[in-house]
N, C-alpha and C positions, 0 to 999 in steps of 0.2 A: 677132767676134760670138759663136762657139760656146765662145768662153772663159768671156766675158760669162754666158752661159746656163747653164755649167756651174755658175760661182761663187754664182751667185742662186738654182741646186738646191740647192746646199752648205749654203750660207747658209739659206736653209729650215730645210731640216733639223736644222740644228743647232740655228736657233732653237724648230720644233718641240720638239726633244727636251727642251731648258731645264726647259718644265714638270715631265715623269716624272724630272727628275734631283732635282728639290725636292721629293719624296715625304716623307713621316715614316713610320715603319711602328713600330707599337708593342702590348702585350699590355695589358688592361686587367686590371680586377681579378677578370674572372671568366676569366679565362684566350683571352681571343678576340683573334684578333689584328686591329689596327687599323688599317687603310693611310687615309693624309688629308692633303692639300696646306697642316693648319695643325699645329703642334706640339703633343703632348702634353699632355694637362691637368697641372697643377705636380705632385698626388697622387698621376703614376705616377711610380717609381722607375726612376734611373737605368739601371739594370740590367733592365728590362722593355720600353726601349727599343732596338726592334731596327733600323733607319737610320733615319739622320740625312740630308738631304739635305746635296750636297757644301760649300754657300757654308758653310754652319753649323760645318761638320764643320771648315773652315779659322780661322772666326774662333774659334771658340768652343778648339781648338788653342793661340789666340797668349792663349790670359786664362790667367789664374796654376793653379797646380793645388792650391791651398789652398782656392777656391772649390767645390772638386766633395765632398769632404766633407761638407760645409755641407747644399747643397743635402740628401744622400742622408740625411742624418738629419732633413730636416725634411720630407721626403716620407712619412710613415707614412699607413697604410691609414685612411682613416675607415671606423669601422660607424655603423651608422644607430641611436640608439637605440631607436626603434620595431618596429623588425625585430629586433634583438638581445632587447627586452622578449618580445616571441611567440613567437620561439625559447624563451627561456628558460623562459615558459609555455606551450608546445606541450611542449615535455622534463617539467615537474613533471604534465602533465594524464597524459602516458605513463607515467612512476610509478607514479602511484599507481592507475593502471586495472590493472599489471603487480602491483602491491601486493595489489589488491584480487583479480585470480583467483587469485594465490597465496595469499589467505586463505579464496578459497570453495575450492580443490582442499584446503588442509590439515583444513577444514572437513568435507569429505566423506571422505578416510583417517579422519577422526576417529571419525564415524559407521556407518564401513566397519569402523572395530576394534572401537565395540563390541559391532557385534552378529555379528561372526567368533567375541568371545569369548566372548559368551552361548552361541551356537549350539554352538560346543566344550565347553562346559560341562553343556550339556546331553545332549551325545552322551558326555559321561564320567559324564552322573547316571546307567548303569545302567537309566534308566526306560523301557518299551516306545515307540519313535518312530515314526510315521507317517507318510507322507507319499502326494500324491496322483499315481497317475499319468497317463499319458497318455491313458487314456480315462473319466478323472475318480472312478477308484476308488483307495478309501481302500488302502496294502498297508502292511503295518509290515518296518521294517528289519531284514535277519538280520544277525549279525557281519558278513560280505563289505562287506556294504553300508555297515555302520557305518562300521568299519574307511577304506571309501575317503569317505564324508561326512569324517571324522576328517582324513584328509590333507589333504584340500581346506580343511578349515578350519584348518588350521595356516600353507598357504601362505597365506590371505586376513590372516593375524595375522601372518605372517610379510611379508609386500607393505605393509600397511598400517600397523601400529604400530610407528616406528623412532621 
């Protein structure tokens, strides 16, 4: 009797397990991996499959191995063309936004040189300059002053016009 009872635990068991031995476990195309009691859709590729439950793994052993080639070249990725189109007009719409502040920033050095070089030009015309300051009177510039106006406008001509 308690043999009886051992073998019918046994037996259980084993047949419990049958199921988790016929697992499939596989990567799909966004990299996730996939455990599921039915095999892989045809479009993943051989080598993104990672087990094979055992029955499979025996028959699929005794079939020729000129079959498995086959298979692995006609398993390529599909893209969707609808999502590859938005992609590729999501990428042209970033261009040319990227096109477009790179023509307002060259736009503004452009502007920026030339009134660096006016401004220089007019601290080299010799003419008495004015300028206002900080409690809104007028004072005119001595050398010193020139002088450092002068540097500063070389580096604004020197930063800006390349």
């Amino acid at each position: 009797m308690r043999l009886s009872a051992w073998f019918c635990v046994g037996f259980s068991l084993c047949v419990a397990a049958l199921p988790a031995a016929a697992q499939w476990k596989w990567r799909d195309a966004r990299g996730v991996v996939v455990i599921s009691d039915m095999p892989p859709p045809r479009d993943v590729p051989e080598r993104d499959v990672l087990q094979k439950p055992t029955l499979v793994l025996q028959r699929q052993s005794a079939a020729p191995a000129a079959s498995a080639p086959a298979v692995e070249t006609a398993a390529k990725p599909k893209v969707d063309p609808e999502l590859e189109a938005r992609r590729k007009k999501a990428e042209a719409e970033q261009q040319e936004k990227h096109k477009a502040e790179e023509a307002q920033i060259a736009a503004q050095r452009a502007d920026n040189c030339k009134r660096a070089r006016a401004y220089a030009d007019s601290l080299n015309s010799g003419m008495r300059l004015t300028r206002v300051n900080d409690k809104g009177e007028r004072e005119i510039l001595d050398d010193q002053q020139r002088a450092a106006e002068m540097q500063r406008a070389r580096q604004a001509i020197e930063a800006d016009c390349r």
